[in-house]
C-alpha positions as CSV (number, residue, x, y, z in Angstrom):
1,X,10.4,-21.3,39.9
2,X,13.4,-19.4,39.5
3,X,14.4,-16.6,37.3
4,X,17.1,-19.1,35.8
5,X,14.1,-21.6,35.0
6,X,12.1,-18.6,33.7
7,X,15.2,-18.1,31.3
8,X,15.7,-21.8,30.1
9,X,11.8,-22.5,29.5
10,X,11.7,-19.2,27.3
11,X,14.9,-19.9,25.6
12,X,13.1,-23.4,24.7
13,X,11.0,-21.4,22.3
14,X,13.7,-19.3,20.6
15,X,14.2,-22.1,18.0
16,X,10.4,-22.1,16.7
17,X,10.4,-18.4,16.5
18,X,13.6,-18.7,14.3
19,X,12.3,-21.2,12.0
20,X,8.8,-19.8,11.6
21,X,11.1,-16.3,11.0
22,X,13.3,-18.1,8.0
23,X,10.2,-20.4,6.8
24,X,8.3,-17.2,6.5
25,X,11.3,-14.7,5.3
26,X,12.2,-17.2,2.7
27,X,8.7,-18.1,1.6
28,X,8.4,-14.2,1.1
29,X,11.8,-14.2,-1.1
30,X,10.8,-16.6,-3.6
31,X,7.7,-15.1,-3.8
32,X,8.8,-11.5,-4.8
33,X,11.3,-12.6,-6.8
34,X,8.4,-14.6,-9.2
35,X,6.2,-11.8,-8.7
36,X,9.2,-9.0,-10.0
37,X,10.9,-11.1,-12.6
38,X,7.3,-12.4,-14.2
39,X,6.4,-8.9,-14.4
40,X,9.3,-8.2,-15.8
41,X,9.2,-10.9,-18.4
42,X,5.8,-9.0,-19.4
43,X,4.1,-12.7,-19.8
44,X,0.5,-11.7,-21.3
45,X,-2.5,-11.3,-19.3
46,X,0.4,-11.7,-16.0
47,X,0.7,-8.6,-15.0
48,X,-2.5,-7.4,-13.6
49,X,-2.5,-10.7,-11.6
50,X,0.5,-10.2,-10.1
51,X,-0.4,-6.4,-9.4
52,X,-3.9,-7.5,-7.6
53,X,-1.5,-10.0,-6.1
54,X,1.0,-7.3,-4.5
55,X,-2.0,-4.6,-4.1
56,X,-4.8,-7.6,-2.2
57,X,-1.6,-9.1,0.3
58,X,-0.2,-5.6,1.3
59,X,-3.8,-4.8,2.4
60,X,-4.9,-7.9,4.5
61,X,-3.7,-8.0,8.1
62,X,-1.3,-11.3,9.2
63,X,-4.0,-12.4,11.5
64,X,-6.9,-12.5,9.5
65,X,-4.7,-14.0,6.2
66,X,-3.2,-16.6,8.9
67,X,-7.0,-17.6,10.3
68,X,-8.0,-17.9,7.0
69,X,-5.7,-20.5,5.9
70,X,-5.7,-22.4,9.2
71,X,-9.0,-22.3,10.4
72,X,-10.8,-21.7,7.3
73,X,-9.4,-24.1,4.4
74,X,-10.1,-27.2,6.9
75,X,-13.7,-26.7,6.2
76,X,-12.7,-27.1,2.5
77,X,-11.3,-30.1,3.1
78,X,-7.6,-28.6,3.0
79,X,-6.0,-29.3,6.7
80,X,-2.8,-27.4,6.9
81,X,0.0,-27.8,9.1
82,X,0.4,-24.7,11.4
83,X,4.2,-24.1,10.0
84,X,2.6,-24.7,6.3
85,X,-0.2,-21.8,7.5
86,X,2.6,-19.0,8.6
87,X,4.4,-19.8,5.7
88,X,1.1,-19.3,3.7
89,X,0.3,-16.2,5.5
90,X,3.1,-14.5,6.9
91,X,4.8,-15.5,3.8
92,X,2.7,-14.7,0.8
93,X,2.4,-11.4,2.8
94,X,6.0,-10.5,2.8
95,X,6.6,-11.6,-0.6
96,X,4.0,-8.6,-1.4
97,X,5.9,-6.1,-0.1
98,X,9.4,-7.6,-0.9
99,X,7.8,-7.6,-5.0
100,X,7.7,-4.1,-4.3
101,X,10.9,-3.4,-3.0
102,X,12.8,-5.1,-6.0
103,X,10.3,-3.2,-8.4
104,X,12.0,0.1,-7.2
105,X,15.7,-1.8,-6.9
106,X,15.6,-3.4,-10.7
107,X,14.7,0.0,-11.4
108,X,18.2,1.2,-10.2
109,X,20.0,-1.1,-12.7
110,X,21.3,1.1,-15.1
111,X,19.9,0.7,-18.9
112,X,22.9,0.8,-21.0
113,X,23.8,-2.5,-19.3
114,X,20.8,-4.4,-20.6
115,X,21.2,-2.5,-24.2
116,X,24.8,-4.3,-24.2
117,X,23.3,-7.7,-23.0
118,X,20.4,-7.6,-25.9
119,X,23.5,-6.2,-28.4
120,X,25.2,-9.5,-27.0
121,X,22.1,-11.5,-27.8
122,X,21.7,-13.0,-24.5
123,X,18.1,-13.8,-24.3
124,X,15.5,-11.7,-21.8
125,X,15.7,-14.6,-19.0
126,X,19.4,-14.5,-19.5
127,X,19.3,-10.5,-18.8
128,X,17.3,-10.6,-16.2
129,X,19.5,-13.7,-14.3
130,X,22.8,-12.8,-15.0
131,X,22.5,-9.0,-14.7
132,X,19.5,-7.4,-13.2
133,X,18.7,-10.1,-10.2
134,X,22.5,-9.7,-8.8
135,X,22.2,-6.0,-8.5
136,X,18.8,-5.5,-7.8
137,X,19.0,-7.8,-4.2
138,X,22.1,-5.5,-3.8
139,X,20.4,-2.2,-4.0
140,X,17.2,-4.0,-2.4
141,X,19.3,-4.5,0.7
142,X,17.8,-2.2,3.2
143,X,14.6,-2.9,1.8
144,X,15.0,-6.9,2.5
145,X,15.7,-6.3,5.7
146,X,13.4,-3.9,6.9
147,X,11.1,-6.7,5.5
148,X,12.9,-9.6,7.4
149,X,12.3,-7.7,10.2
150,X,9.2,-7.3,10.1
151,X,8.6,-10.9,9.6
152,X,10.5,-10.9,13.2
153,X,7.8,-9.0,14.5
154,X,5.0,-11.0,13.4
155,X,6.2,-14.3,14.5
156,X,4.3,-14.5,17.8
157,X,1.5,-15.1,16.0
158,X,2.3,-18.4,15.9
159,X,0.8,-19.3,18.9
160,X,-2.7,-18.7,17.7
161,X,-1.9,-22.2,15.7
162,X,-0.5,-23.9,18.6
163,X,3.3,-23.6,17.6
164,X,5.3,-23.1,21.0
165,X,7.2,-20.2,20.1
166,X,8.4,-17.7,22.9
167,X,5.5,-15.6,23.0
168,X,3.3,-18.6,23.4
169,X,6.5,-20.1,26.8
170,X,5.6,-17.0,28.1
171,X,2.0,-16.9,28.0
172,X,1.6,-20.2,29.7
173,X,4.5,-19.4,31.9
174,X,3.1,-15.3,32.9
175,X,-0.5,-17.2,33.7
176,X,1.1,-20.1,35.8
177,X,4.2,-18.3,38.2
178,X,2.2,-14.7,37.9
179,X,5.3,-13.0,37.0
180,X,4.6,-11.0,34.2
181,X,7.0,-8.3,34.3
182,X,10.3,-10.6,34.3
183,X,8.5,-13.0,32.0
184,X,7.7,-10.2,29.0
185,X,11.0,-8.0,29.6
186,X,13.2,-11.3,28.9
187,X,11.3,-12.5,25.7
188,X,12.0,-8.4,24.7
189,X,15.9,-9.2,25.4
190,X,15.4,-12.7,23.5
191,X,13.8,-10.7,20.6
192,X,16.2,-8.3,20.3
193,X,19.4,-10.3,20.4
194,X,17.7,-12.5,17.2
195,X,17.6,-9.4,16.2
196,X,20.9,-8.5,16.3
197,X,22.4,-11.4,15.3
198,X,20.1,-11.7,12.1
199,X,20.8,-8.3,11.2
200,X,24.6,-9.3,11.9
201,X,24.5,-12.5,9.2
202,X,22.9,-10.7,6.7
203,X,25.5,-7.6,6.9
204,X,27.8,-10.0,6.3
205,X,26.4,-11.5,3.6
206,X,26.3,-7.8,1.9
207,X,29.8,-7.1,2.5
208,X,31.1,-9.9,1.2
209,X,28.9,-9.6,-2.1
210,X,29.5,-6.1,-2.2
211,X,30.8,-4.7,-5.7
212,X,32.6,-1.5,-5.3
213,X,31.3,1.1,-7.1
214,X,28.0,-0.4,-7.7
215,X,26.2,1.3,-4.7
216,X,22.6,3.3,-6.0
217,X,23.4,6.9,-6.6
C-alpha cells in the first residue's frame, strides 16, 4: 500500500470525525444555553438541579460518561445508536462547561440595559432573548471555542462504539501495513487542518456579528 492510499483511506474518516464534532458541539450548545437561561429565569426548585447538572458533567471523564450510555443503558432496555451515545456523552459534557462559560459572559452584559428593558416592560424571557443571549455568545466567544475544540479532541473516541472515524482508519490501517509513524503523523496533519478551518468559520461568524464598541472591558 502506498503512502497515497494511506492518505485516501484516512481522509475516508474525516467526515465521521466532523459530524460526531458538530453533533456533539451543537448538542453542548443547546444544552448550556437551557442550563444558563433557566437559571437565569430563577424557575423554583431549578437551580440546584441545573448546578448538580454543571458540577456532576464537569467531573465525569468522556470515556466513562460515553460507556455508560452505550454499553450500560442496553441492559436497561435503552439500545442507543453510537452517534446518539457521543452526543449523549460528549455532548451533555460540553454543554457543562459551555453553561459555565455563558454564566461569566451574561455577567458581562451591562445592567442599565436590562433596567431600561424592565422600564420598557418587556417581559424577563423577552430580556433575556432580545438583549442578554446576543451579547453574551459575543463575549462567550473565546470561551465557545476553546470548548469546540475540545470537543475536537475528544472525538476519537468514537471508535470505542464502532463509528469509523480517523482514529479508528488508522488503527486498523497501523495494525495491518505496520506503518505507524506515517499513519499517526498524517491523522495529526488531518486534525489540525479541521482545526484550522473550524477555527476559520467561526472567526468569520464573529466578525461579521461583531458590534463595535460592544467588546468586554
Amino acid at each position: 500500500m502506498s503512502f497515497l492510499d494511506i492518505v485516501i483511506e484516512l481522509i475516508q474518516g474525516v467526515s465521521y470525525t466532523i459530524m460526531i464534532t458538530l453533533t456533539c458541539s451543537f448538542t453542548g450548545l443547546l444544552v448550556g444555553l437551557f442550563v444558563v437561561g433557566s437559571r437565569r429565569l430563577s424557575f423554583p426548585g431549578l437551580r440546584f438541579l441545573l448546578d448538580s447538572f454543571t458540577y456532576i458533567f464537569r467531573a465525569i471523564p468522556v470515556l466513562v460518561l460515553l460507556f455508560m450510555v452505550y454499553f450500560g443503558l442496553p441492559m436497561a432496555g435503552l439500545k442507543v445508536p453510537p452517534l446518539l451515545a457521543m452526543a449523549l456523552s460528549l455532548g451533555l459534557i460540553a454543554g457543562a462547561y459551555l453553561a459555565e462559560v455563558f454564566r461569566g459572559a451574561l455577567d458581562l452584559v451591562d445592567a442599565s440595559e436590562i433596567i431600561a428593558a424592565q422600564s420598557m416592560g418587556m417581559s424577563r424571557l423577552q430580556i433575556l432573548i432580545s438583549i442578554e443571549f446576543p451579547q453574551m455568545l459575543r463575549f462567550a466567544f473565546p470561551g465557545m471555542v476553546n470548548e469546540f475544540t475540545t470537543v475536537l479532541k475528544y472525538s476519537p473516541f468514537a471508535y470505542t462504539v464502532g463509528i469509523p472515524e480517523i482514529t479508528k482508519q488508522a488503527m486498523t490501517l497501523a495494525a495491518t501495513t505496520m506503518r505507524g509513524i506515517e499513519i499517526y503523523f498524517t491523522v495529526g496533519i488531518l486534525y489540525f487542518v479541521i482545526y484550522r478551518t473550524f477555527l476559520a468559520g467561526m472567526q468569520l461568524l464573529e466578525r461579521h456579528y461583531r458590534v463595535p464598541g460592544l467588546e468586554p472591558k
